[in-house]
C-alpha positions, 0 to 999 in steps of 0.5 A: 703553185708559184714557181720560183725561177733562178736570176738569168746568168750571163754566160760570160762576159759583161762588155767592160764598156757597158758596166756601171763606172767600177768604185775607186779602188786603192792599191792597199785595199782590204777588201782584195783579201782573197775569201776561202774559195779563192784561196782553196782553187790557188793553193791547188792550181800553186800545187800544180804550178810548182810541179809544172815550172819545175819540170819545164824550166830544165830544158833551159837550165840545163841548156849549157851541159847538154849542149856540150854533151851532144857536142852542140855550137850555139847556132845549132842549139838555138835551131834545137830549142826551136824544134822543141817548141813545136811540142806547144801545138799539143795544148791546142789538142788540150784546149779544145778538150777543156772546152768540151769537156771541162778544164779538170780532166786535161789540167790533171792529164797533161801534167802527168804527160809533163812529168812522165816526158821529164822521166823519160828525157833523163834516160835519153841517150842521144840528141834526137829522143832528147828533143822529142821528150822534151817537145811533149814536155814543152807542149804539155807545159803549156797546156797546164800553165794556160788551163791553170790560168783560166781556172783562176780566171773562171773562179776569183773573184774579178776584182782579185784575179791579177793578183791571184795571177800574181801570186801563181807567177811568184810561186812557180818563178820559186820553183823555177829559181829552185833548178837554177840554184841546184844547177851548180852541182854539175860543178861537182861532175853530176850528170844533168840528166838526174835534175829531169829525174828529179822533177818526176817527183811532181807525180806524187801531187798528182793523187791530192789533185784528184782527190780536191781539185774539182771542175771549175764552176763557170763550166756547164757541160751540157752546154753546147762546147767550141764552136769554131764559128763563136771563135772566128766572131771574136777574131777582132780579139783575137789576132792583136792578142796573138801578134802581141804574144808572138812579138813578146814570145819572141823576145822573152825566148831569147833572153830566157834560153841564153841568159845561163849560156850567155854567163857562163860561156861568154862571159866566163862566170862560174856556174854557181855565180852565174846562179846566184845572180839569176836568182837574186836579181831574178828574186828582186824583179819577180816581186813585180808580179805582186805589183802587176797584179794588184795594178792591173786589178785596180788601174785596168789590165790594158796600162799595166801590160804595156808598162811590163812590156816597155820596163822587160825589153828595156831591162832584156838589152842591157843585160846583153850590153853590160858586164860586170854587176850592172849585169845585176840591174838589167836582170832586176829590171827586165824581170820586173817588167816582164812579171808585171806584164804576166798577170795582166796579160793572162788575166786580159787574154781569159777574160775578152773570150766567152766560156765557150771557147776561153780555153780554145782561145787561151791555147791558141795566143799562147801557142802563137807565143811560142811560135814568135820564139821558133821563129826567133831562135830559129833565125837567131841560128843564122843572125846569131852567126853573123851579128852576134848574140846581143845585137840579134837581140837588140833587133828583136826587143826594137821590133818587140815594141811593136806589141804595144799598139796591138794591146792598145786595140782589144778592150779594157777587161778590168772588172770584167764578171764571169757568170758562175751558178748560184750556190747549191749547183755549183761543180765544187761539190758544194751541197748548201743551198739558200734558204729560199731555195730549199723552200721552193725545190722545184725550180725553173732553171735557165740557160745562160744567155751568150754574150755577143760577138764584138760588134754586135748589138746591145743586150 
């Protein structure tokens, strides 16, 4: 009897320089519509956004009122948020688990961490169980957001995972914009503290998720998971990624963890203006995830990232240089810019690393974002003393720039494929087969032959 074997799977990643020369594409084009797979994996992966960019924008929302509370100076309170971030280390913990066991299980688990340390950081009574919460909360934050971002990655279609990316990053800025604009009731006397309680809300998501978020379908696991030495081999990827997330971290947490003091303390605007400006300019620029995605789809990941890096620093200085309404402009700006780089730049970092160690690797540069803000919070406690606030800044979005030539350095990832199982294997729980394949059941299954290491010969 004839045996009827499967198409040999790449397991992963088609070296972009030896895929045939992609169709042209347009930036209106409806062939991008998102079929119902990607639209059921990104309204489930939005459900865990929304819980996830609500709980973890607080702790900066809420920078003004609890730096008050513990009777914090801004030096210290930039030292604090630098103690906070080092919670980030916990999603390396949880990438390395999505690599070993899949990205479902550390996905669900860390959200539920995020929330739990929410709930826990409203009961908080002094400074210092304050900061350990929300370091949990941070570090499991992290987790979700780059566990979500290669769910996306593994399972859209490669001709529309920017703009899946994009949509993702716009629904969460809503969820973010959402604390902003509950933030003027502390206006009223509120206690901040029941705006963490709030967030704890995102638990009743949590049964739904397990119910219908099923494991992504480029994972196999029986598969032999991260090995340390496949995520050495990828080091030429590797390093310019993280020196890019570092600088960019860097820079972002400045502008992000005072733009709110920085009004409402400096310049002496009411909370509630200072709101409404951060969301309806914020509104404006974020609509350059939108744009970013679909560029990065259909121009390469590599051009729309260094123009989301060159638009964010540009808008993040001014908007410490100018008063009044202009203050308005350099928000929209450096908004737009920062969310065209978001969905480029996830999307690159997923797609340049096998399925071995995507996850590990994934947790890593984003871990080295947050180190890039430690160490520029944590000297902004000093420089911030001595030269102020926007000049620190100034210096940092200079020095920023520098990320430009490390994206410049990794390859294009446009078009980039990711194996997945034919239909009837997948882990969607899907139970169809072919016609073909229903008529020959015995059939030879083959490994997926790994990509090779940069650097090494053709396939």
């Amino acid at each position: 009897m004839q045996i009827r074997t499967k198409p040999l799977l790449l397991d992963d990643v088609l070296v972009p320089s030896r895929l045939p020369r992609p169709k042209r594409r347009y930036l209106h084009d409806p062939k991008a519509t998102m079929d119902r797979n990607d639209r059921r994996i990104l309204t489930l992966i939005i459900i865990a956004g929304l819980s996830q960019s609500f709980a973890g924008s607080l702790l900066v929302v809420t920078l003004p009122f609890w730096r008050v509370a513990f009777g914090l100076t801004p030096e210290e309170a930039s030292g604090a948020l630098a103690l906070v971030r080092i919670g980030v280390l916990i999603a390396i913990l949880f990438g390395i688990v999505g690599d070993r066991f899949g990205r479902r299980a550390p996905l669900l688990t860390s959200l539920g961490l995020l929330l739990i340390a929410n709930l826990g950081t409203a009961f908080a009574e002094d400074v210092t169980m304050f900061l350990i919460l929300q370091a949990v909360a941070r570090g499991a934050s992290t987790a979700v957001a780059g566990l979500g971002v290669i769910y996306l990655t593994e399972e859209l279609h490669h001709g529309r995972r920017g703009v899946g990316l994009g949509v993702l990053g716009l629904a969460t800025s809503v969820a973010g914009g959402l604390a902003y604009l509950l933030a003027p009731m502390f206006d009223l006397g509120t206690q901040y503290q029941w705006l963490f309680a709030l967030s704890a809300l995102g638990l009743l998501t949590l049964p739904a998720l397990f119910k219908f978020l099923h494991e992504s379908r480029a994972f196999d696991i029986n598969a032999d998971r991260f090995n340390f030495a496949v995520l050495v081999r990828f080091r030429s990827r590797l390093l310019p990624l993280a020196v890019a997330g570092f600088l960019g971290g860097a820079f972002t947490a400045l502008t992000t963890s005072f733009v709110n003091d920085f009004l409402i303390n400096t310049r002496r605007w009411g909370s509630l203006r200072a709101g409404l400006v951060i969301i309806g300019a914020g509104a404006i620029g974020s609509f350059g995830l939108l744009v970013g995605g679909r560029v990065a789809d259909v121009v390469g990941r590599k051009p729309t990232a260094v123009a989301g890096t060159m638009l964010g620093v540009v808008g993040g200085i001014s908007f410490f240089f100018t008063s009044g309404w202009l203050i308005a402009v350099g928000i929209i700006v450096g908004s737009f810019g920062a969310s065209m780089f978001v969905p480029a730049f996830q999307t690159m970092r997923a797609e340049l690393f096998p399925t071995d160690v995507r996850s590990s690797a994934v947790s890593v540069l984003m871990v080295m974002s947050v180190v890039g803000a430690i160490t520029s919070l944590a000297i902004g406690r000093i420089a911030i003393a001595e030269i102020g606030l926007p000049l620190y800044i100034g210096l940092v979005g200079a020095i920023t720039l520098l990320s430009i030539p490390m994206l410049l350095m990794v390859p294009e990832t446009r078009d980039t494929i990711i194996a997945k199982p034919p239909p009837g294997d997948d882990a969607m729980g899907s139970s169809s087969q072919t016609e073909e394949s229903s008529k020959e059941p015995e059939t030879t299954k083959l490994r997926p032959t790994p990509i090779p290491a940069p650097g090494s010969s053709a396939m």
